[in-house]
C-alpha positions as CSV (number, residue, x, y, z in Angstrom):
1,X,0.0,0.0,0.0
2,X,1.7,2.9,-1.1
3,X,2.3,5.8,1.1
4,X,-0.6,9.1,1.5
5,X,0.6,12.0,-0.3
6,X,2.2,15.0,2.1
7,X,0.4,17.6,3.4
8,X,-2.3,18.0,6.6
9,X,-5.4,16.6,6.3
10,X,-6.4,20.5,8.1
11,X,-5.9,21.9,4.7
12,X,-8.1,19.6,3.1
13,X,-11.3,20.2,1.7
14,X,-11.3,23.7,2.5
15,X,-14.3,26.4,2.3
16,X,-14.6,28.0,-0.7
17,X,-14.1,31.8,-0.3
18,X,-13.0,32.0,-3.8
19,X,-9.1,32.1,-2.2
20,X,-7.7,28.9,-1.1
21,X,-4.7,30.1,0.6
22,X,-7.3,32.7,3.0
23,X,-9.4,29.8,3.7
24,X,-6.6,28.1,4.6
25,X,-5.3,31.2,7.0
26,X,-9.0,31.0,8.5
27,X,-9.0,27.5,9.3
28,X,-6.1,27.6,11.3
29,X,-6.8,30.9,12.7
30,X,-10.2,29.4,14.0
31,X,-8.4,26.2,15.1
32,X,-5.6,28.2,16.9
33,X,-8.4,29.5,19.6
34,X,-8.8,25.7,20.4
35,X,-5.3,25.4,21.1
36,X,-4.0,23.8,18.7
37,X,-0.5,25.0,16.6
38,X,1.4,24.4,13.5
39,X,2.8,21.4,15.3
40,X,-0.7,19.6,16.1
41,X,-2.0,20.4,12.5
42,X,0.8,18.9,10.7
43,X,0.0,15.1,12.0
44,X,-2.2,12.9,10.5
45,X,-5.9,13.8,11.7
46,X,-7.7,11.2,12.6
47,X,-12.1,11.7,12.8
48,X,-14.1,10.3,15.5
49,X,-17.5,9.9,14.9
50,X,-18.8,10.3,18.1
51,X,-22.8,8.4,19.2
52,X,-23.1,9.7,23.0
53,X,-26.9,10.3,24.0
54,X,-29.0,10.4,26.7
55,X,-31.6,8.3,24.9
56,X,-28.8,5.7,24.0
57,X,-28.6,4.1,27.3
58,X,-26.6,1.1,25.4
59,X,-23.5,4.2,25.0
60,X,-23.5,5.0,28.6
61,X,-20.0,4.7,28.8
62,X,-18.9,6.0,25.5
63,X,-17.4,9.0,27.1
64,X,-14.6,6.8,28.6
65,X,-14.1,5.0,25.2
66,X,-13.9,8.1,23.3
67,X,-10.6,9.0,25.3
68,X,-9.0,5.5,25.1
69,X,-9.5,5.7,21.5
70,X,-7.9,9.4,21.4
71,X,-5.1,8.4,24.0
72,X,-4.0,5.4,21.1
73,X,-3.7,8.1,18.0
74,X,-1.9,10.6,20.7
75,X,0.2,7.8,20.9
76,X,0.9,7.0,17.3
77,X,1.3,10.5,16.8
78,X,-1.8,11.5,15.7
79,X,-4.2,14.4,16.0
80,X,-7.8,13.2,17.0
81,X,-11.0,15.3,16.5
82,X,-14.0,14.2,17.4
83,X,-17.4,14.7,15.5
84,X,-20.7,14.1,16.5
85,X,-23.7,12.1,14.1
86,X,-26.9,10.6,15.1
87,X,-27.1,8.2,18.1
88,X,-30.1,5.7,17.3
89,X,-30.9,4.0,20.5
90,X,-33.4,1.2,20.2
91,X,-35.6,1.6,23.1
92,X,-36.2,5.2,22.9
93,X,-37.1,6.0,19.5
94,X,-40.3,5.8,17.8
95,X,-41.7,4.6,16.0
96,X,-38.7,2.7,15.4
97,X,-35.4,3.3,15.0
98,X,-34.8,1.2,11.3
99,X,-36.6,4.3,9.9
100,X,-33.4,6.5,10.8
101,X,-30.9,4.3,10.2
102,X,-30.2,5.5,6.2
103,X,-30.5,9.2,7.5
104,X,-27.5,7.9,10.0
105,X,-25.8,7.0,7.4
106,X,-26.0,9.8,5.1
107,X,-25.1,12.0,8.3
108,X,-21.9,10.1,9.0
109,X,-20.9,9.5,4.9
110,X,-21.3,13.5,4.6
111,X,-19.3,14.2,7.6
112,X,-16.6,12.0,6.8
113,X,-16.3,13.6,3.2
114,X,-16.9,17.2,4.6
115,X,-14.3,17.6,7.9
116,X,-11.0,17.2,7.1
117,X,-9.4,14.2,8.4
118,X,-7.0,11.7,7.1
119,X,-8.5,8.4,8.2
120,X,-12.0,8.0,10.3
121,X,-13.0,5.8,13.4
122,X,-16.7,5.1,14.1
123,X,-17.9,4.6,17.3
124,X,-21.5,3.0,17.8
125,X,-22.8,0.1,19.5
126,X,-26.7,0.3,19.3
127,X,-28.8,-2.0,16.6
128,X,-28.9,0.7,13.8
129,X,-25.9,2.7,14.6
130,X,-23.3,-0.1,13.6
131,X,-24.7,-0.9,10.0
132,X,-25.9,2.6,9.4
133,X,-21.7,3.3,10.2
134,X,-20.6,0.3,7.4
135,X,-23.1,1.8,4.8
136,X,-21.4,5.5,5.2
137,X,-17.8,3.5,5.3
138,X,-18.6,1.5,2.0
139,X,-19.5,4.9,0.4
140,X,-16.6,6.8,1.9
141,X,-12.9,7.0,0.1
142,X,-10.6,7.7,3.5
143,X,-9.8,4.6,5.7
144,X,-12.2,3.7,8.1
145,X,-12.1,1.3,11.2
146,X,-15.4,1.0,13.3
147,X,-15.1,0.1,17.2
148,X,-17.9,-0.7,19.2
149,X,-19.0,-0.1,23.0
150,X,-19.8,-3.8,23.8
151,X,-22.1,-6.1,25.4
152,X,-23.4,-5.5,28.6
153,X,-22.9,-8.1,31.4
154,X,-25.8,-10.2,33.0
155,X,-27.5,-9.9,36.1
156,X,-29.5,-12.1,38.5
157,X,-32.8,-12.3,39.8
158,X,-34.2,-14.7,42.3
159,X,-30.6,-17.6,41.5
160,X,-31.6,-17.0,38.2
161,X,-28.9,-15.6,35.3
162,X,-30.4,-13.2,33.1
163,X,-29.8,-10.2,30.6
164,X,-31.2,-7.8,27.9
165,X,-33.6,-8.5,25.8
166,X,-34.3,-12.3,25.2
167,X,-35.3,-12.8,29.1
168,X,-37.1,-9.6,28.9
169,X,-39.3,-11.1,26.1
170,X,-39.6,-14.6,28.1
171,X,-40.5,-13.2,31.6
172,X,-43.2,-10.4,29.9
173,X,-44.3,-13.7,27.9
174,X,-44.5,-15.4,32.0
175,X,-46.2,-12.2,33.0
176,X,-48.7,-12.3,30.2
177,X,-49.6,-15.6,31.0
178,X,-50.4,-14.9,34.8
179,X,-47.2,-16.7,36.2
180,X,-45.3,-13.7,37.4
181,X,-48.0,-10.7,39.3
182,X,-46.8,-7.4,38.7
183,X,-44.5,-6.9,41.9
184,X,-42.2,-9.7,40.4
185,X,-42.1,-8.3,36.6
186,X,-40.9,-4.9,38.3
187,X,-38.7,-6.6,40.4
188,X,-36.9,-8.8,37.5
189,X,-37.3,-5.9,35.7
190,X,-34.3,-4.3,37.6
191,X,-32.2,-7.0,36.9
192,X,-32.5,-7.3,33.3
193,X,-30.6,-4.0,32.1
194,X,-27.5,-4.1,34.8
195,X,-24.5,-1.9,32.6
196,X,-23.6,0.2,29.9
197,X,-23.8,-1.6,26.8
198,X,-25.6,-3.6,24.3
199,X,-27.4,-6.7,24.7
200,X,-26.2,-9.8,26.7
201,X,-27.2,-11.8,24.1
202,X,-26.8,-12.3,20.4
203,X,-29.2,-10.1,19.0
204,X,-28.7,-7.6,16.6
205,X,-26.3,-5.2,18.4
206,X,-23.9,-8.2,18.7
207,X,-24.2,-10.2,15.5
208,X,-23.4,-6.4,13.7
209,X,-20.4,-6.4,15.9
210,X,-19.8,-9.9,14.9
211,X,-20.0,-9.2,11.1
212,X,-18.1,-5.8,11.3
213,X,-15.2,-7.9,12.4
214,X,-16.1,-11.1,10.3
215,X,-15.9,-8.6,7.3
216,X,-12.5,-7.2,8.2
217,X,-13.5,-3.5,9.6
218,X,-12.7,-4.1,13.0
219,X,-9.4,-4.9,14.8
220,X,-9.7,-8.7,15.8
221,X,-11.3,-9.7,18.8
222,X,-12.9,-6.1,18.8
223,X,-16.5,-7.5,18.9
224,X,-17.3,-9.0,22.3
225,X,-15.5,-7.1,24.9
226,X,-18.0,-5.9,27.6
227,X,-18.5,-2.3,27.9
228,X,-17.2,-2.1,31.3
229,X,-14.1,-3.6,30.4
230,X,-10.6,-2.7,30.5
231,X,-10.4,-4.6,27.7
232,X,-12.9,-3.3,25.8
233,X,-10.9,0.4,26.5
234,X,-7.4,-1.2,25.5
235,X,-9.1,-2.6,22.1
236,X,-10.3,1.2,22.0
237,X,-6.5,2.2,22.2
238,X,-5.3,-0.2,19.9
239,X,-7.8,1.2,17.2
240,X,-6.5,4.6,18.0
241,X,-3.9,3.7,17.2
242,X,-4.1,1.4,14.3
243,X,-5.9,4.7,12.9
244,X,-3.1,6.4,12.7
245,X,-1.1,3.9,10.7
246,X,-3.9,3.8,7.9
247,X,-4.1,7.4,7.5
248,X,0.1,7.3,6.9
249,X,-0.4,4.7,4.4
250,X,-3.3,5.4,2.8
251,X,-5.4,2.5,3.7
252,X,-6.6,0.0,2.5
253,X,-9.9,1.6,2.0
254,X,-13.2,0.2,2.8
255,X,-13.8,-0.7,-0.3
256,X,-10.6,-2.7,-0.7
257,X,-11.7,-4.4,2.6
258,X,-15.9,-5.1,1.7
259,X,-15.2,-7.6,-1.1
260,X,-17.5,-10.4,-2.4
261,X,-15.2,-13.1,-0.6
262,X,-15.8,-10.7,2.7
263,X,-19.4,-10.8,2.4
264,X,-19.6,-14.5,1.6
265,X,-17.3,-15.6,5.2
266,X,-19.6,-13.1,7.1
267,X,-22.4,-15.2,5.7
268,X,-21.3,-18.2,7.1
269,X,-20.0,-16.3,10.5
270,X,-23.6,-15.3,10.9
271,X,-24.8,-19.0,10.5
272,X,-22.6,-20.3,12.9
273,X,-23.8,-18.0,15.1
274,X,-27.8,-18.0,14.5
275,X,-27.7,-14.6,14.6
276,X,-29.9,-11.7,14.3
277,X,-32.7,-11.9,11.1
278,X,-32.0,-8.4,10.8
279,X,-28.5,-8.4,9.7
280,X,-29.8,-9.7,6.3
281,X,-31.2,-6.8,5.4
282,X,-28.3,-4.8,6.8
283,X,-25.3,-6.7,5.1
284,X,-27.3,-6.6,1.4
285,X,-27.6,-2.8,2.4
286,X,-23.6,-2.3,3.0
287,X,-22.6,-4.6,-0.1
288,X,-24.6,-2.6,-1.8
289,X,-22.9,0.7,-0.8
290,X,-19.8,-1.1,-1.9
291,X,-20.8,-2.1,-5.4
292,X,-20.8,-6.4,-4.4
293,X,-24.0,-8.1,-6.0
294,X,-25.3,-9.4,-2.9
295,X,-28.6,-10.9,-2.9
296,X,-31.0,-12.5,-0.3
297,X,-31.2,-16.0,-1.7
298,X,-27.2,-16.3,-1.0
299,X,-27.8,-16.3,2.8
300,X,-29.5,-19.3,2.4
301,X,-26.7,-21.0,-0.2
302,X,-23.5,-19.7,0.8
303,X,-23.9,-20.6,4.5
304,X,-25.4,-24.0,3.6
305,X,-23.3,-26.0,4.6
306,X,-22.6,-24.3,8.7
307,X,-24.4,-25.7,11.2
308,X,-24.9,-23.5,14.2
309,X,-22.1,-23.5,16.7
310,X,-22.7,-20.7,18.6
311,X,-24.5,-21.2,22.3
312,X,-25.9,-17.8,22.9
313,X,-29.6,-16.9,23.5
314,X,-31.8,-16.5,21.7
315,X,-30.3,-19.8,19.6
316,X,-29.0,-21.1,22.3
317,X,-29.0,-20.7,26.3
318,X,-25.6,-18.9,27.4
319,X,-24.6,-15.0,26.8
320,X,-22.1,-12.4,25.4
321,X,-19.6,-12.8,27.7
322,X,-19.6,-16.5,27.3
323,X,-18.8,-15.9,23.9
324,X,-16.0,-13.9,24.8
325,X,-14.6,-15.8,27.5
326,X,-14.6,-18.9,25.0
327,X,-12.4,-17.2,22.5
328,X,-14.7,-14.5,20.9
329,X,-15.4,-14.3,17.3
330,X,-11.2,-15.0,16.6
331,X,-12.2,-18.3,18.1
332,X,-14.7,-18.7,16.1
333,X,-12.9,-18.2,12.9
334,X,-10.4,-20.5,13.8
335,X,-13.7,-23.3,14.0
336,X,-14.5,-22.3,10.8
337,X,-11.4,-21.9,9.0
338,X,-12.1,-25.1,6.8
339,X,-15.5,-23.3,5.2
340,X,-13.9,-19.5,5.2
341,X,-12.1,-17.7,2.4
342,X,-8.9,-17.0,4.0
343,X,-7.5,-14.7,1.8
344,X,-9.6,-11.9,2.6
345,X,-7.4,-8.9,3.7
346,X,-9.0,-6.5,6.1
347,X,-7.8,-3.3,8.2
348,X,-5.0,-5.0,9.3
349,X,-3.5,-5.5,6.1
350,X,-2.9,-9.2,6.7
351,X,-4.5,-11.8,5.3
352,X,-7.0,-13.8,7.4
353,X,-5.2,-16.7,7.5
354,X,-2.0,-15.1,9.0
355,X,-4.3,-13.7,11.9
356,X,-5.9,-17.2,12.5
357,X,-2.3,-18.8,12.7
358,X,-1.9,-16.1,16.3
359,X,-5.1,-18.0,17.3
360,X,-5.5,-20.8,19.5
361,X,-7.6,-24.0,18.6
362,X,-10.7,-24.4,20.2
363,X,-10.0,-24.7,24.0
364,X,-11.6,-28.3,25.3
365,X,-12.7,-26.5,28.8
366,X,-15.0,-24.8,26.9
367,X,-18.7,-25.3,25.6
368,X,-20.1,-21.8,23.9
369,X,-18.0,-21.9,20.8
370,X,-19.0,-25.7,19.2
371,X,-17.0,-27.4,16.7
372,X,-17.9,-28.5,13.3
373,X,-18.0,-32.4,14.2
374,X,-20.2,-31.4,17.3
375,X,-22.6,-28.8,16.2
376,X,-25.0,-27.2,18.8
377,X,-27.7,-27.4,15.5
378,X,-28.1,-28.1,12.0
379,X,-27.3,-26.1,9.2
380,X,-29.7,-23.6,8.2
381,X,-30.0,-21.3,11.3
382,X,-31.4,-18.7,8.7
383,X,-33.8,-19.7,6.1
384,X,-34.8,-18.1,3.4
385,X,-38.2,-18.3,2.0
386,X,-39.8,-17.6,-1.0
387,X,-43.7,-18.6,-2.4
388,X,-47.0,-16.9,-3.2
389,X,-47.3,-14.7,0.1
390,X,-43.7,-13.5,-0.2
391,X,-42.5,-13.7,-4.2
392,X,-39.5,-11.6,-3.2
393,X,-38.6,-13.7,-0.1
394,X,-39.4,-13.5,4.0
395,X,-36.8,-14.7,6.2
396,X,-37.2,-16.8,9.5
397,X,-34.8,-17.9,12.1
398,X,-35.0,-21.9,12.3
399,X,-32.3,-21.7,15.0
400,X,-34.9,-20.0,17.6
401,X,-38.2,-21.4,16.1
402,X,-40.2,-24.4,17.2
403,X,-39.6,-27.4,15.9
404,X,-43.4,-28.5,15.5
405,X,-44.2,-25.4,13.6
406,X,-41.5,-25.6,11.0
407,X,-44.1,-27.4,8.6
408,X,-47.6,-26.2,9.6
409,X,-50.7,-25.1,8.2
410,X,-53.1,-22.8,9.4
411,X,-56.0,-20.2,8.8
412,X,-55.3,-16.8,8.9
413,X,-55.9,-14.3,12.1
414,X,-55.0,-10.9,10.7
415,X,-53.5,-7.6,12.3
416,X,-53.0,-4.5,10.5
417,X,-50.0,-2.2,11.9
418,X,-52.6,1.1,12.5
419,X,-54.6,-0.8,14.9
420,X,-54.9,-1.3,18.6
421,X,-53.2,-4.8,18.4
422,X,-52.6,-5.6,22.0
423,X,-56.5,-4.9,22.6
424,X,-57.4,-7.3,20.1
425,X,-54.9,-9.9,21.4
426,X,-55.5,-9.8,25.2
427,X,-59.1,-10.1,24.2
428,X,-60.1,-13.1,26.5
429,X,-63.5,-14.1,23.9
430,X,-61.0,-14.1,20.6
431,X,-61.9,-17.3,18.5
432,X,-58.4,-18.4,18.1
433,X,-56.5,-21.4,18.5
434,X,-52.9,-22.6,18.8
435,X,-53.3,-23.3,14.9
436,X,-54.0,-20.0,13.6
437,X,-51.5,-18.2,12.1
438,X,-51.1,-14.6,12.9
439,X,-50.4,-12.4,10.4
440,X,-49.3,-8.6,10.6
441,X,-49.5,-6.0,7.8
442,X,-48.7,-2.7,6.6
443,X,-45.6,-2.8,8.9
444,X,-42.6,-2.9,6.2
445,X,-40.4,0.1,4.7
446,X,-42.4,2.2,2.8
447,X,-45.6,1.7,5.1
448,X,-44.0,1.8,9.2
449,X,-40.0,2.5,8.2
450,X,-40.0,-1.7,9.2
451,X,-40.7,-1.9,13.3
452,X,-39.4,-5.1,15.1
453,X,-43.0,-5.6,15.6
454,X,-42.8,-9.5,14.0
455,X,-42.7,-10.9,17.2
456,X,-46.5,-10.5,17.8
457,X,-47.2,-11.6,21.2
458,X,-48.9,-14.8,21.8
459,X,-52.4,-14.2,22.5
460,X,-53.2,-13.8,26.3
461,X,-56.2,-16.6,26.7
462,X,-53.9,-18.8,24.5
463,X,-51.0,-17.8,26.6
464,X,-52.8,-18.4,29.8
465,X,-53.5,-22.1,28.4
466,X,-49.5,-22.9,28.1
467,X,-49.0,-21.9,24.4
468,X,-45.9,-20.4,23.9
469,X,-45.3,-20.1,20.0
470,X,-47.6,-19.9,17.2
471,X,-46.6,-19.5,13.6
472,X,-46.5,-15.2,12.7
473,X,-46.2,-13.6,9.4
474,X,-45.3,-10.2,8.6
475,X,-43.6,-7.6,6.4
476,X,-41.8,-6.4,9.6
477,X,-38.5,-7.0,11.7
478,X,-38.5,-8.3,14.8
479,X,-35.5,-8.0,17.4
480,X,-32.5,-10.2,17.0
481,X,-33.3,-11.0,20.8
482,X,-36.1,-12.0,20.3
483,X,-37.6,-16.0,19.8
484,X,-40.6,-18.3,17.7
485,X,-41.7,-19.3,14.7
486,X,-41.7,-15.9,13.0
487,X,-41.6,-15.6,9.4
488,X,-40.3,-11.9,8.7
489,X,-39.6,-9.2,5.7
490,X,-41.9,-10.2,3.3
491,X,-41.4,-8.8,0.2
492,X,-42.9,-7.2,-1.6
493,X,-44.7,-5.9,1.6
494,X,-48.4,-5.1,1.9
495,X,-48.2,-1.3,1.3
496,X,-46.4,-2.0,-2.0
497,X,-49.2,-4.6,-3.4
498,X,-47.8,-7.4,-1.9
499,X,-50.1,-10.5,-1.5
500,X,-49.6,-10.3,2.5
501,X,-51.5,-7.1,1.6
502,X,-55.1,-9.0,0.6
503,X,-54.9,-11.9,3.3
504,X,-58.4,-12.2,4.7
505,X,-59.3,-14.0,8.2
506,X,-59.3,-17.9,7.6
507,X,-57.3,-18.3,4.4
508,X,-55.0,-20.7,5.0
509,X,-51.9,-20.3,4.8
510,X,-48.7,-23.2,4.3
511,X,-45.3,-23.4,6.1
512,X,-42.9,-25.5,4.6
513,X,-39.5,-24.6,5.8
514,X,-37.6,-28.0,4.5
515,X,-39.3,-26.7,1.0
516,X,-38.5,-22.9,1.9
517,X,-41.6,-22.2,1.1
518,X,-44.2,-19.9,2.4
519,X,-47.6,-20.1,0.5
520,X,-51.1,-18.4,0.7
521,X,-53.5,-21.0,-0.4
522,X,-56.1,-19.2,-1.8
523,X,-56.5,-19.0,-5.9
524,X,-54.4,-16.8,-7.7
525,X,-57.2,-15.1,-9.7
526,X,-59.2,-14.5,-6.5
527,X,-55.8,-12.9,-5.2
528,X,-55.8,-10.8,-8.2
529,X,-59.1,-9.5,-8.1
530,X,-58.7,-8.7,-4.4
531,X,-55.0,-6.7,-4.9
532,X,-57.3,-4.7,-7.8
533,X,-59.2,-3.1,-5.0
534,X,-56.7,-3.3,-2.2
535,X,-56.0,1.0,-1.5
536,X,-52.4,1.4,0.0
537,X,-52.1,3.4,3.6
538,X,-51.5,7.3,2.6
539,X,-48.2,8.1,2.3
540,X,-45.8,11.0,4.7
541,X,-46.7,14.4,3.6
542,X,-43.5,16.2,4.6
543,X,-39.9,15.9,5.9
544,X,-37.5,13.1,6.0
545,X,-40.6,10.4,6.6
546,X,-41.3,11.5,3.0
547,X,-38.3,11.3,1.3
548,X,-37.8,7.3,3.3
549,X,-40.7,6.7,1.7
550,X,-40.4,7.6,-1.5
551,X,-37.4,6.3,-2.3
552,X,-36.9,3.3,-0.2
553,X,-36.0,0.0,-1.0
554,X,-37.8,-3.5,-0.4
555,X,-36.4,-5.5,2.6
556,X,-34.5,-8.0,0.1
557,X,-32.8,-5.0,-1.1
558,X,-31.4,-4.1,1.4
559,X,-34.0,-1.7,2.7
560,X,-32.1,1.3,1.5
561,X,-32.9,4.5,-0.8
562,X,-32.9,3.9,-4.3
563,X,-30.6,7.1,-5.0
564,X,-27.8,5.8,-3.0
């Protein structure tokens, strides 16, 4: 990699005042009452995208992160400014925070081309913030290394281990049914969310992490340190510092790093792992950014052959920092060197197989990380499923589903996103059974910016009676924490004309997972005839809800707008 050409990234993209050489006496002048010199502004500036809120609780700690990270290129003999973008905390915003993550990226791409910096590290953590930061990398042309805060660690509640989110959704599901009174939910309650950080388990926040460093845009072992770690602030130094080195030589840049062969081992990382449904829509988003021809049928092909090995909830029964103490993802790798491309070159510089010769074999005191010849599950952790309800594909997570309900059919009990759905479902006269199949609408892109509403709860009198999983259907996400037989992202979605848009109470509809097939069995031309009078939801009149949905993508696209 050849060398960055001289001169300070401070001079760099300068405001036009029609006279380069004033705006470059202004920028230094300004920069000057900040304290900084000639000295300072001749080393190699480093940006640091900075996602601190209040309404991120998962960033808590960030603050002490940000300063590792700065100590490490103050160490390599860099300058580090930091920058702010959009912090997209799951919990807090409404109505979801999907619908912001392509205006997150835009934010960050634009800052990254605007300030002037010779390299960039991103700082997030949160479900949206990490692939919002690899779609404004792909697009970027300066080296860029993303770092996250971490997992939180668990807690404990009456001898019992727990953590974020996938015993939240179990105890609520306990509560629901009448087996915990309201004192106890409020009391587990507190022990559920202990520390900074993301979730304890492998839902989305993690398996991003996961497939930031899977891809090569992390420094190894990067993605399951907890946040309130010291090692999770020594990775942040090491990035800091590592920073430094790519800005003096130039990279590689992110699109050196995001190549097919990339995508195609963080495919079969995310398998292994039976991770989060929603980094489907998210990788196809980032290799599109970068120009690789990704599509939604390869998550069920390239990955074929990977069973899961992985023991984290929701798949499995452990947590994060069981993952971590077992080896972490390098561990991991090392299992699946056999079925990985190995010449993939990331933000090290070395290949992948020169970083998995410094890692150990699987350790035999150890159960989280499985090996290949003693899977914790089959193959085919993530289906993909295509038929007449979802031409363009759904996706479902076999790894977390029920076993009984992988082939099933049912008749119809429909929910449309605008209504009051938990009224209708805690309903104690409803005329359901355990063999309906619930099916939500009007709840994907264009319609709802794509809520993790999937997961619809199990209806209370049902719930009451011991069921815990019943077959759901929708054009919506659903948390990577969360659990069931949920069939998810159908595409087209309702609001676009999809079938799913014209399903009527009692149709029956067919699972068929071993076929990967999701059918409405009702007769095409009485389909037809009902999409002629189906009338799409209005569309946003102003702002950016507009412009998302307008110009957004399906879910097997990537979910992403159309100009970018």
């Amino acid at each position: 990699m050849p060398p960055k050409s001289a001169g300070s990234a401070v001079d760099s993209s300068r405001t036009a005042y029609g006279d380069e050489e004033f705006s470059r006496f202004l920028r230094r002048g300004f920069l000057a009452s900040s304290g900084y010199d000639d000295v300072d502004l001749e080393r190699p500036v480093i940006g640091i995208a900075v996602t601190t809120s209040s309404y991120n609780t998962c960033h808590r700690d960030m603050p002490a992160l940000v300063e590792a990270v700065k100590r490490g290129v103050l160490e390599a003999g860099g300058l580090p400014m930091t920058f702010p973008t959009i912090s997209l905390g799951e919990i807090l915003t409404s109505p979801t925070s999907m619908l912001y993550r392509n205006l997150m990226a835009m934010d960050t791409e634009e800052m990254i081309r605007a300030l002037p910096m010779d390299a960039a590290i991103l700082l997030g953590g949160c479900d949206k913030t990490v692939p919002a930061q690899l779609m404004a990398a792909a697009s970027s042309d300066k080296p860029v290394l993303l770092e996250v805060v971490g997992p939180m660690m668990t807690g404990s509640w009456r001898g019992e281990r727990m953590g974020a989110c996938t015993d939240c959704r179990r105890l609520w599901a306990s509560h629901r049914a009448g087996e915990l009174d309201t004192d106890e939910i409020t009391e587990a309650r507190g022990e559920l969310v202990t520390t900074a950080g993301t979730c304890a388990v492998m839902g989305t926040a993690s398996t991003m992490a996961c497939m930031t460093e899977a891809l090569g845009m992390m420094l190894p072992g990067g993605a399951t340190p907890g946040a309130s770690t010291g090692e999770r602030l020594r990775h942040g130094v090491a990035t800091g510092r590592h920073a430094v080195a790519l800005a003096e030589q130039g990279g590689p840049l992110p699109r050196d790093v995001l190549t097919r062969a990339a995508f195609d081992n963080a495919i079969r990382v995310l398998a292994a792992l039976g991770g989060s449904t929603n980094a489907l829509v998210h990788l196809v988003a980032v290799a599109r950014r970068a120009g690789v021809d990704l599509k939604l049928a390869d998550f069920d092909t390239v990955g074929a052959k990977v069973p899961l090995l992985v023991d984290c909830k929701p798949s499995g029964q452990n947590y994060m920092q069981d993952f971590h103490y077992s080896g972490g993802l390098p561990a991991l790798l090392k299992v699946l060197e056999p079925e990985l491309d190995t010449t993939t070159i990331g933000v090290t510089g070395r290949a992948l197989h020169e970083l998995l010769g410094d890692v150990l074999a699987k350790e035999q005191w150890q159960s989280t990380i499985r090996s290949l010849e003693d899977p914790l599950g089959p193959p085919g952790a993530l289906a993909v499923l295509r038929g007449s309800l979802a031409p363009n594909g759904a996706v479902l997570k076999t790894s977390a589903a029920s076993p009984h309900l992988l082939q099933h059919t049912g008749p119809a009990f429909v929910l449309d996103a605008d209504q009051d759905i938990a009224s209708v479902l805690d309903d104690p006269d409803l005329d359901i059974t355990p063999e309906h199949v619930l099916v939500l609408r009007s709840a994907g892109p264009k319609a709802a910016g794509m809520p993790e509403a999937g997961a619809l709860p199990i209806p209370r009198k049902l719930a009451r009676q011991g069921v815990r999983d019943m077959v759901r259907i929708s054009d919506a996400r659903m948390s990577g924490t969360s659990y069931g037989t949920v069939v998810l992202h159908c595409d087209p979605e309702a609001a676009a004309g999809g079938p799913l848009a014209v399903v009527r109470n009692g149709d029956l509809i067919r699972l068929d997972i071993a076929a990967r097939r999701l059918d409405l069995l009702v007769d095409d031309d009485e389909v037809q005839r009902r999409l002629r009078d189906y009338v799409p939801p209005a569309a946003p009149q102003r702002g950016w809800r507009r412009l998302y949905a307008e110009t957004v993508l399906p879910a097997s696209q990537g979910a992403d707008l159309s100009f970018l």
